[in-house]
C-alpha positions in Angstrom: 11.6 23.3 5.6 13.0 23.4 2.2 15.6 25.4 0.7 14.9 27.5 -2.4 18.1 25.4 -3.9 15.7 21.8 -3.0 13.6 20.4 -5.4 10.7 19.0 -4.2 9.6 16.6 -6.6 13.4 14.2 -5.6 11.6 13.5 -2.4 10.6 9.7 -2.6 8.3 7.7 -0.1 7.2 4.0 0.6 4.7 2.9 1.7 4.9 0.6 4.8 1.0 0.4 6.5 -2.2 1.4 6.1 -5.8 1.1 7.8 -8.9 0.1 5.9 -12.4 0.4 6.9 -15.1 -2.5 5.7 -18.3 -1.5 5.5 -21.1 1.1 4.3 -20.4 4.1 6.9 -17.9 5.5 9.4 -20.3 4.7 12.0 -20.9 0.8 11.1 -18.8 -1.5 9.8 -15.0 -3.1 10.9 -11.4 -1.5 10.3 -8.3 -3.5 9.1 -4.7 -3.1 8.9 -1.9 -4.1 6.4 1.5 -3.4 7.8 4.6 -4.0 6.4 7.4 -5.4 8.0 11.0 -6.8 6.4 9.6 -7.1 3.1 6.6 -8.9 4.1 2.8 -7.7 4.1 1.0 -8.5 7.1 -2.7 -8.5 7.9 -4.0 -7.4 11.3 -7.7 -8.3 12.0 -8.7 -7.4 16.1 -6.4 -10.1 17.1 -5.5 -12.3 14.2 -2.2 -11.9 12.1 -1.8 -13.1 8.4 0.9 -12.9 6.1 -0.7 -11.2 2.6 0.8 -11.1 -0.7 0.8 -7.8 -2.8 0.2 -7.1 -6.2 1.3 -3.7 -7.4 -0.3 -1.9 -10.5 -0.2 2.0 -11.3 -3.1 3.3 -9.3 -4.2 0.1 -6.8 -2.7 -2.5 -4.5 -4.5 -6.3 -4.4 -3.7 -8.2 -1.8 -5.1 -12.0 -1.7 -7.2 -13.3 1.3 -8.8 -10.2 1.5 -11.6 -9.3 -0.2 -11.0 -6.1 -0.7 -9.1 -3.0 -2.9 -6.9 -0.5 -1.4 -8.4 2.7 -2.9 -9.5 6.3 -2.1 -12.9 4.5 -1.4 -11.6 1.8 1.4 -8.2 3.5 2.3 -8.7 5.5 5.5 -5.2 6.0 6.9 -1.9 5.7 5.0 1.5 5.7 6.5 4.6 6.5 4.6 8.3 6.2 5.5 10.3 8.8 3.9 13.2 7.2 1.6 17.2 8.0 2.2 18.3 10.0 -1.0 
């Protein structure tokens, strides 16, 4: 809980993993992950592993080899590690 005296807004967050889900419905289609790990984006697909490479702008991340955007749209789990301040 914070204190009165905290202000929220300090509080900073990376992102380090995330599931994606391909296709037209909840009920049909496949779900990724892109983890990261040492400063390195992986892709996990059932039981193959790929290194990725990011690129960063305001609003979206594009990773190559994957055909795919990471937005509200395709995200569908995001996991965040909170930062030491």
């Amino acid at each position: 809980m914070l204190k009165n005296s905290e202000n929220k807004n300090d509080t900073k967050y990376s992102l380090f993993g995330f599931i994606i889900h391909k296709g037209n419905n909840l009920h049909k289609g496949h779900y990724i992950s892109i983890v990261k790990r040492e400063k390195k984006w992986y892709l996990c697909n059932d039981s193959k592993i790929t290194e990725i490479n990011p690129s960063f702008s305001n609003e979206y991340i594009f990773f190559d080899k994957i055909d795919i955007d990471v937005t509200n749209r395709n995200g569908y789990l995001f996991f965040y590690r909170k930062l030491n301040s």
